[in-house]
C-alpha positions as CSV (number, residue, x, y, z in Angstrom):
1,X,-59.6,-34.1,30.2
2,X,-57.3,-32.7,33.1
3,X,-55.2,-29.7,31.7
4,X,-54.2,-28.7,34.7
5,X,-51.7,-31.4,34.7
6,X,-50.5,-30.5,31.4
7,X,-47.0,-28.6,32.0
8,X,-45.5,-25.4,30.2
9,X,-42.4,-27.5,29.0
10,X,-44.6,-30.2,27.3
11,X,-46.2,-27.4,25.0
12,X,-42.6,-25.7,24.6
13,X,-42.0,-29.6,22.8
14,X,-45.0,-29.8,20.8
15,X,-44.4,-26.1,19.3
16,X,-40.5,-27.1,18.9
17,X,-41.0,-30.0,17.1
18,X,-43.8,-28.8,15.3
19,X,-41.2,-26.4,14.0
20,X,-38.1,-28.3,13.5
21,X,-39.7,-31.7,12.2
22,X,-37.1,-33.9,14.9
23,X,-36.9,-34.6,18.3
24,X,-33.1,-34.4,18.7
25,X,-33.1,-30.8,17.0
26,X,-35.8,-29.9,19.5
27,X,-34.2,-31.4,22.5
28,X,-31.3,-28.9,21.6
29,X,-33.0,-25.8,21.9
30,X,-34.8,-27.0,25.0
31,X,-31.4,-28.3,26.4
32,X,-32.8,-31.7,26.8
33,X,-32.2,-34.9,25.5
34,X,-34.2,-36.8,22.3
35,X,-35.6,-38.8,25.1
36,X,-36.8,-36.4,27.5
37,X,-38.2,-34.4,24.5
38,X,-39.8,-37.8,23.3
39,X,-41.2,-38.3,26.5
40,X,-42.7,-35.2,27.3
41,X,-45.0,-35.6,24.0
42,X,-45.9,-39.1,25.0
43,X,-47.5,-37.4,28.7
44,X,-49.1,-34.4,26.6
45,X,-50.4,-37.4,24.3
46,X,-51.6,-39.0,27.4
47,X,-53.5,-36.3,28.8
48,X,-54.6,-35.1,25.4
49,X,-56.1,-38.5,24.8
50,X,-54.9,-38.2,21.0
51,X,-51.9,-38.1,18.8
52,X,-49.9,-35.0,18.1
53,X,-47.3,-36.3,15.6
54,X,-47.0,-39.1,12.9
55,X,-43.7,-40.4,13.2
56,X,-41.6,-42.1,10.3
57,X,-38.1,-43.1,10.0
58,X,-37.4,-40.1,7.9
59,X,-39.6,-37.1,9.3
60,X,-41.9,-36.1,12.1
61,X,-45.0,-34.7,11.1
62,X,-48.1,-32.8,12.9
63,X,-50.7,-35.5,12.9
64,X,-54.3,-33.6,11.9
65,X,-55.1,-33.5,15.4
66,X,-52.3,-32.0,16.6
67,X,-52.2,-29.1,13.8
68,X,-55.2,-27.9,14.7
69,X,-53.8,-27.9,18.8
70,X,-50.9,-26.3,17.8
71,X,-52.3,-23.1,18.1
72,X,-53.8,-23.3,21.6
73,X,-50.4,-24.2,22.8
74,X,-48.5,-21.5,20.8
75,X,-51.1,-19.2,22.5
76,X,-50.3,-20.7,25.8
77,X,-47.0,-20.1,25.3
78,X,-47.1,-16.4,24.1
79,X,-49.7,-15.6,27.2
80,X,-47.0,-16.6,29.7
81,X,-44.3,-15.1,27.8
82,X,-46.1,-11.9,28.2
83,X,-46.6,-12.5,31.8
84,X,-43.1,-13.1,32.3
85,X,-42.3,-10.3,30.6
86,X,-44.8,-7.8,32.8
87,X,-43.6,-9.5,35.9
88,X,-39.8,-8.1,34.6
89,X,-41.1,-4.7,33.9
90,X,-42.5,-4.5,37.4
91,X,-40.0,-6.0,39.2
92,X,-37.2,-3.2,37.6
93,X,-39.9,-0.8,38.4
94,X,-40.6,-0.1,34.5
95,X,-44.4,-0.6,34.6
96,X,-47.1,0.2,36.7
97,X,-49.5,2.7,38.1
98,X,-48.4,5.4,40.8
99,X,-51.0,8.1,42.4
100,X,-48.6,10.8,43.7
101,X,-50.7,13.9,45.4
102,X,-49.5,17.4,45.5
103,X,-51.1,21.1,46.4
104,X,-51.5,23.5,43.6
105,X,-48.2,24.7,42.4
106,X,-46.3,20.9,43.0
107,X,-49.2,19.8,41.1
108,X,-49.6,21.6,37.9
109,X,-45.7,22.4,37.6
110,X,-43.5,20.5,39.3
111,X,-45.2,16.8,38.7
112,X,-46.0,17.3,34.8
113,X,-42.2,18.4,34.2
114,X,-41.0,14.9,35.9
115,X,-43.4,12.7,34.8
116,X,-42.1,13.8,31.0
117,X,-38.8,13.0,32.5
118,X,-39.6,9.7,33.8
119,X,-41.4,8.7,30.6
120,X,-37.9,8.6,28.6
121,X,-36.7,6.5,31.4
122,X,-40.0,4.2,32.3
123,X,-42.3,4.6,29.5
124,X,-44.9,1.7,30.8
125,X,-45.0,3.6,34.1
126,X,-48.5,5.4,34.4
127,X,-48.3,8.4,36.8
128,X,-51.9,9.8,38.4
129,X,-51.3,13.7,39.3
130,X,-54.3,13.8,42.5
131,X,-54.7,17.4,43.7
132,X,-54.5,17.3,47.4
133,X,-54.3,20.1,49.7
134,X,-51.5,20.0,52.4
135,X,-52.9,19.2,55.2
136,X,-54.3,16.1,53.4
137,X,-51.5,14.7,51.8
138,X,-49.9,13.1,54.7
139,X,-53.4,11.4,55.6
140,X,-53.9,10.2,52.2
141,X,-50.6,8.1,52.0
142,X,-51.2,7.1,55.4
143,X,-54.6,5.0,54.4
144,X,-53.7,4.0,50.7
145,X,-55.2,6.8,48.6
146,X,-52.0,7.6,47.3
147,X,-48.4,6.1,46.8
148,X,-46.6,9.3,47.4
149,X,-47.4,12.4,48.2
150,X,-45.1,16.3,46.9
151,X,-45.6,18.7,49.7
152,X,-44.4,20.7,53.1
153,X,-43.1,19.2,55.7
154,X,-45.6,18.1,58.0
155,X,-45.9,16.0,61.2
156,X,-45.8,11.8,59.4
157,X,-46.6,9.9,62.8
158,X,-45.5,5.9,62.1
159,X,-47.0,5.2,58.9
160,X,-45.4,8.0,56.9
161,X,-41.7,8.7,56.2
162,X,-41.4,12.0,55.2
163,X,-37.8,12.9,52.8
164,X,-36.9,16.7,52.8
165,X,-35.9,17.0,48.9
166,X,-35.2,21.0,48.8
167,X,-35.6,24.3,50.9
168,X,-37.9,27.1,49.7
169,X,-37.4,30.7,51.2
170,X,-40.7,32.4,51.9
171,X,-40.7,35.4,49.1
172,X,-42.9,38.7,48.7
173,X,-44.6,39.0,45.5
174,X,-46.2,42.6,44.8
175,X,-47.0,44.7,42.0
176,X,-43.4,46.7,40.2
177,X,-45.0,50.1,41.1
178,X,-45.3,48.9,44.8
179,X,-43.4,51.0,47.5
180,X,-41.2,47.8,48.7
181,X,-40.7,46.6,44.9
182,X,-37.8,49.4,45.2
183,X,-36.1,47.4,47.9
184,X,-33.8,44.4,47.0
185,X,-34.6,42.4,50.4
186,X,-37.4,42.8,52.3
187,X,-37.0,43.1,56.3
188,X,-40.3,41.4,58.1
189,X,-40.3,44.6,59.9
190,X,-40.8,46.6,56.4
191,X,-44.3,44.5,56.3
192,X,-46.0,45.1,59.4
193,X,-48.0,47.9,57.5
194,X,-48.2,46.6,54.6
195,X,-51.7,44.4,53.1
196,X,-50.9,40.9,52.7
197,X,-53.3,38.6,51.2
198,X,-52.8,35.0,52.5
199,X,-53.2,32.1,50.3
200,X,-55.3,29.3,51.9
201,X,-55.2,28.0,55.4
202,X,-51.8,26.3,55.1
203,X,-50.0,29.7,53.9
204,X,-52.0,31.6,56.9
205,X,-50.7,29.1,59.4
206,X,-47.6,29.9,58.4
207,X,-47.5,33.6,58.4
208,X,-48.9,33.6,61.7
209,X,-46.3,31.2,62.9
210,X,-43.5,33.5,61.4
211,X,-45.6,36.3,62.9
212,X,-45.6,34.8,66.2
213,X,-42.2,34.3,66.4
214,X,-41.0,38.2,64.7
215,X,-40.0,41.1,67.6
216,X,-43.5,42.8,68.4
217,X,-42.4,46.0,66.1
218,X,-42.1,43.2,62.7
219,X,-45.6,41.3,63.5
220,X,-47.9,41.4,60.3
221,X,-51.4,40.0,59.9
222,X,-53.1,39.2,56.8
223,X,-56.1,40.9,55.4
224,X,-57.6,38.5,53.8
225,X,-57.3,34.9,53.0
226,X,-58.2,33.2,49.6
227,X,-58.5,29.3,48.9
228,X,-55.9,29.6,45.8
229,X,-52.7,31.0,45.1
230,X,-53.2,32.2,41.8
231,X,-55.9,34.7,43.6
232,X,-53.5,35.7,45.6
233,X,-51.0,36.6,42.8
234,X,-53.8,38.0,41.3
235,X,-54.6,40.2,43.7
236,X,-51.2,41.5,44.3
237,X,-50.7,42.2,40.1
238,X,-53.8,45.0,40.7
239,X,-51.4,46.4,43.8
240,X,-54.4,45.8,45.9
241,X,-51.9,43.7,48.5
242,X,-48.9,42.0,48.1
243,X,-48.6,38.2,49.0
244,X,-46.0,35.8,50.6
245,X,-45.4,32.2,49.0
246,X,-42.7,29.9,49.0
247,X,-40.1,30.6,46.4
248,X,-40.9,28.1,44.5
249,X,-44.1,29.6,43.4
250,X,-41.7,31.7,40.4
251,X,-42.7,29.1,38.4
252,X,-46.3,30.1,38.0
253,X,-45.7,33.8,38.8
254,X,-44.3,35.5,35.4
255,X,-48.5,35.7,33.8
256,X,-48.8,37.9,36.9
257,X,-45.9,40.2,36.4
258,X,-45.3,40.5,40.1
259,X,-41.7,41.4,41.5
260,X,-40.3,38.6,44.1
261,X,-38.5,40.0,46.4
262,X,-36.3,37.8,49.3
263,X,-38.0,38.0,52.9
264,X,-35.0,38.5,55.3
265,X,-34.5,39.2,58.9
266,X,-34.9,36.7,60.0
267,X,-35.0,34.3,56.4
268,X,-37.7,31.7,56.8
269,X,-37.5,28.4,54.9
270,X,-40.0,26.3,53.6
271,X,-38.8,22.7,53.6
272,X,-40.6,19.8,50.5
273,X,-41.2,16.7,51.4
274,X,-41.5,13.4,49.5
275,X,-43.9,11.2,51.6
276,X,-44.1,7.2,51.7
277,X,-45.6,4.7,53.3
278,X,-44.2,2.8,55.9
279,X,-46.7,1.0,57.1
280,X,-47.3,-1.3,53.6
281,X,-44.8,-1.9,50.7
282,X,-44.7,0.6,48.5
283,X,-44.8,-1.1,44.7
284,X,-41.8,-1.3,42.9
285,X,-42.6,1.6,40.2
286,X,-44.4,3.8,43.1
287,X,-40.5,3.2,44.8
288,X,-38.8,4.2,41.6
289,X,-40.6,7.2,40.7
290,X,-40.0,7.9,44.6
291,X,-36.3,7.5,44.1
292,X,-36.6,9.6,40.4
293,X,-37.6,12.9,42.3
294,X,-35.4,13.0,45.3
295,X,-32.6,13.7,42.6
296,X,-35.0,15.5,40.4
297,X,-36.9,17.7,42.6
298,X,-33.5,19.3,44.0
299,X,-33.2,20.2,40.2
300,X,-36.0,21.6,39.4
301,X,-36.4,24.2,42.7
302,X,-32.7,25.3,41.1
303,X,-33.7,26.3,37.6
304,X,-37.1,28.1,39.3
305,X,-35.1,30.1,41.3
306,X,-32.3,30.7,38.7
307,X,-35.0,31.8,36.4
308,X,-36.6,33.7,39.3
309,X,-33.4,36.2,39.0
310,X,-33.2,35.8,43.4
């Protein structure tokens, strides 16, 4: 029996007459005429190779046969319906999976807050939070591992567009009993004897690029390096060093009860990044939740540092 010839509108018949008992009634809701109704049952019939209705001058009746078919085609029916309906929810970007990477902070603060967000918007989209470190998260986009990636700005090459979303001033955090907690800015020359404590590769790179580029009498140099932020922080709570993040690292900070204090002289900025492919389409709810933190992200660094008290 060839089913694969059998056609979506023939079973919409069946399960309209089945349920209105008349062919002109059924040809109403399917915007088709008594005849085109009548002849899509008599092709379903054909490639059925029985009966589906016993007909009489006064009423049109399921035959046995076809009231025990009428269930495959009702499921039929409802299977497609629910494909049409997924292939909605992804084409408005309201379903689907999206793998967005971020180092530490990004990770555990920033990308929890807004997928909670999104979820009142897009509740069938399913958002993966991926630790990644910086100087991965380019990389990763780049071959597929993720569909965006929350980070600093970093070289893209052509298969990454990288969207600044919001600046972050690099900040001093040290213990309130620590000699420059007095001061309200900080001057990078006021650092060149104190201990710092460097948080992972990516933060040292940095310090010695802002290092590089002080007068000789403001050059620091870290004393030690540690894979995670939160040692750093830790390490400056004890007064044992003080430490030098972004600004938006206030948002893990207030456990350690550090003091931030504004790194001036010159002021160096740390730029965030939203990273997407351009070298494959992104899907349409990796896009969406794209377009959902460009405006939210901007947001969020506000209240950190509004909270911060800078």
């Amino acid at each position: 029996m060839p089913l694969t010839r059998v056609t979506l509108r023939q079973f919409e018949a069946l399960v309209a007459i089945a349920e209105l008992h008349s062919f002109a009634e059924a040809g109403n809701r399917l915007g088709l005429t008594s005849s085109a109704v009548s002849q899509l049952i008599a092709e379903l019939e054909s490639i059925l190779g029985f009966r589906l209705f016993d007909r009489t001058t006064r009423r049109v009746a399921l035959s046995s046969a076809g009231r025990d078919f009428l269930a495959s085609a009702e499921s039929v029916i409802r299977h497609v319906q629910a494909a049409e309906k997924s292939a909605d929810d992804l084409r408005n970007r309201a379903a689907g999976i999206v793998r967005v990477g971020a180092p530490l902070v990004l990770a555990s603060l920033a990308l929890p807050a807004a997928i909670r967000a999104y979820a009142d918007l897009r509740p069938k989209v399913v958002v993966r939070v991926v630790d990644t470190p910086v100087d991965a998260l380019v990389d990763h986009v780049a071959n597929g591992d993720l569909d965006l990636a929350i980070g600093p700005n970093r070289a893209t090459g052509a298969h990454v567009a990288g969207t600044p979303v919001f600046d972050s001033p690099w900040v001093l955090w040290c213990a309130p009993d620590h000699a420059l907690a007095r001061h309200r800015r900080v001057r990078w020359a006021d650092l060149r004897d104190t201990p710092l404590v460097a948080a992972g590769r990516d933060h040292e790179r940095s310090v010695a690029q802002m290092r590089s580029s002080a007068p000789p009498d403001a050059r620091i140099t870290p004393i030690d390096v540690v894979d995670n932020v939160t040692t750093a922080l830790g390490v400056a709570s004890q007064g044992l060093a003080a430490t030098l993040t972004p600004g938006y690292v206030a948002a893990l900070a207030p456990p350690f009860g550090l003091v931030m204090r504004r790194v001036v002289s010159p002021e160096t900025i740390r730029q965030v990044c939203v990273y997407r492919p351009l070298s494959r389409a992104a899907s349409p709810a990796a896009e969406g939740f794209a377009q959902f933190l460009l405006a939210w992200l901007p947001q969020w660094n506000e209240k950190i540092l509004a909270t911060s008290g800078d």
